[in-house]
C-alpha positions as CSV (number, residue, x, y, z in Angstrom):
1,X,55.2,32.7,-25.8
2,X,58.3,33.8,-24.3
3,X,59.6,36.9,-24.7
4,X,63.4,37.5,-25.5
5,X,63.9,41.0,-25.4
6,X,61.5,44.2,-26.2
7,X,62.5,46.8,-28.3
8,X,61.8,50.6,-28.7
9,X,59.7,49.2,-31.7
10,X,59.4,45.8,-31.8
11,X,59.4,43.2,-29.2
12,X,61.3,39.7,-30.2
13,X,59.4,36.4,-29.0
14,X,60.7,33.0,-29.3
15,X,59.7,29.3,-29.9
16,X,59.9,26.5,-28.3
17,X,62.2,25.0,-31.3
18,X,63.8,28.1,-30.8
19,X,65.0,27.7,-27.5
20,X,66.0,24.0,-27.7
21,X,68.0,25.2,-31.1
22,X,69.9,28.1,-29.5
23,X,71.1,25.8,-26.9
24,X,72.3,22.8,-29.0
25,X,74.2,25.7,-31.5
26,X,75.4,27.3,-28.9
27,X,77.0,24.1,-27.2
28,X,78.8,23.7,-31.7
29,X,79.8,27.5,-31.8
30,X,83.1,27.8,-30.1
31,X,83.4,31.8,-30.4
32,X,81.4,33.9,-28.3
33,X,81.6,36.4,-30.3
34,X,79.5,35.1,-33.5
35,X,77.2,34.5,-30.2
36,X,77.3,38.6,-29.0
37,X,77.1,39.1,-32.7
38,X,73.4,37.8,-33.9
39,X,72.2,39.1,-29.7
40,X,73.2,42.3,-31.2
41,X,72.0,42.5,-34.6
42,X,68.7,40.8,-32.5
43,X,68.9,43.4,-30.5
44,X,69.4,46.2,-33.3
45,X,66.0,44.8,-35.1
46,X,63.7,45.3,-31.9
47,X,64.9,48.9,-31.4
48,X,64.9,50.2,-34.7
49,X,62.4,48.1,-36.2
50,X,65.0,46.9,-39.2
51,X,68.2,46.0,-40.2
52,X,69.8,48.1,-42.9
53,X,71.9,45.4,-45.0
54,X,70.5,42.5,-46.9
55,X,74.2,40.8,-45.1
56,X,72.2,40.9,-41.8
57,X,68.5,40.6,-42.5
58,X,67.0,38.9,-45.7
59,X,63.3,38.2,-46.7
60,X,63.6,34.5,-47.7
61,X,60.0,34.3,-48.8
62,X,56.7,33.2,-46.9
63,X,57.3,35.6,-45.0
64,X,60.3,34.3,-43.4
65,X,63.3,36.0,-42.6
66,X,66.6,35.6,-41.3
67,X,68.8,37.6,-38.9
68,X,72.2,36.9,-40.1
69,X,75.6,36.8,-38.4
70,X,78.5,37.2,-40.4
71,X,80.1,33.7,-38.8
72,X,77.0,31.5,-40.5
73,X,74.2,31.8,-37.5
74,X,71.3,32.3,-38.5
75,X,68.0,33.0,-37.0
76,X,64.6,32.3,-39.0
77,X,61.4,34.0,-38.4
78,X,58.9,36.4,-39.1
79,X,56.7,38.8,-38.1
80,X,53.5,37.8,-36.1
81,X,50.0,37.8,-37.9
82,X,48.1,39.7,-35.2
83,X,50.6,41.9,-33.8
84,X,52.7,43.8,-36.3
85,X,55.4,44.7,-33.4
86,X,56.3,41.1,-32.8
87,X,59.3,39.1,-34.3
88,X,58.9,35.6,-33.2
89,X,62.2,33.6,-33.9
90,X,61.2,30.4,-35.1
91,X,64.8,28.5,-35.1
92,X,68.3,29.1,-34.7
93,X,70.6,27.1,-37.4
94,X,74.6,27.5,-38.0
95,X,75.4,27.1,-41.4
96,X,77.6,27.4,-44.1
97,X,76.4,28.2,-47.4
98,X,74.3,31.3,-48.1
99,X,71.2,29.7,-49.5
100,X,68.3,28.5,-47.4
101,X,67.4,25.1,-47.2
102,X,63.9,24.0,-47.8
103,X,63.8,22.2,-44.5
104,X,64.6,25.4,-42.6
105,X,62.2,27.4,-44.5
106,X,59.6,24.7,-44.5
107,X,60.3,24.2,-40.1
108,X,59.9,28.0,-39.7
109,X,56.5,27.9,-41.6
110,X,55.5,24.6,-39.3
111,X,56.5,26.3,-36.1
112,X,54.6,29.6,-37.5
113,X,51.4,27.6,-37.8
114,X,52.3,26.0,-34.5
115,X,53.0,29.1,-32.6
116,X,50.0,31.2,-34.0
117,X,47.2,29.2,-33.1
């Protein structure tokens, strides 16, 4: 468990795929400002508990969601089983179209069973 940053409501964990993901986007996203702009929608979610527009934060079934940036980064997770204040972020992905892709939806239910053991 590693914890990214605690809200006023919710505190946001990460994964391990989530860590090695952030890095290796972060190394294809050449504007830091697509980079400010998911910390602070992150950031938004933990101290108010949710994000208002389905632009920023969409359920994408399972009980997956993603935290959306407006330049394509995404970040896929959910809420944790035990502990309704935690977001654990499962992945980070940079992408172009709006849909999900099975793969992403099927790693953030593998690192879900992963992480919650």
């Amino acid at each position: 468990m590693t914890i990214l940053y605690e809200g006023t409501k919710l505190t946001i964990e990460v994964t391990k795929d989530a860590l090695q993901s952030k890095h290796e986007i972060s190394s294809q996203v050449n504007n830091t400002a697509c980079l400010t702009q998911l910390w602070k929608l992150t950031q938004r979610l933990a101290d108010t508990g949710r994000l208002s527009s389905p632009d920023q934060f969409r359920h994408e079934g399972e009980q997956i969601y993603a935290i959306k940036a407006r330049c394509g980064l995404r970040a896929y997770g959910w809420y944790h089983s035990q502990r309704r204040n935690v977001f654990v972020i499962s992945h980070y992905i940079l992408k172009k179209k709006e849909k999900l892709d099975p793969r992403d939806k099927q790693r953030a239910i593998k690192n879900r069973l992963t992480y919650e053991l």
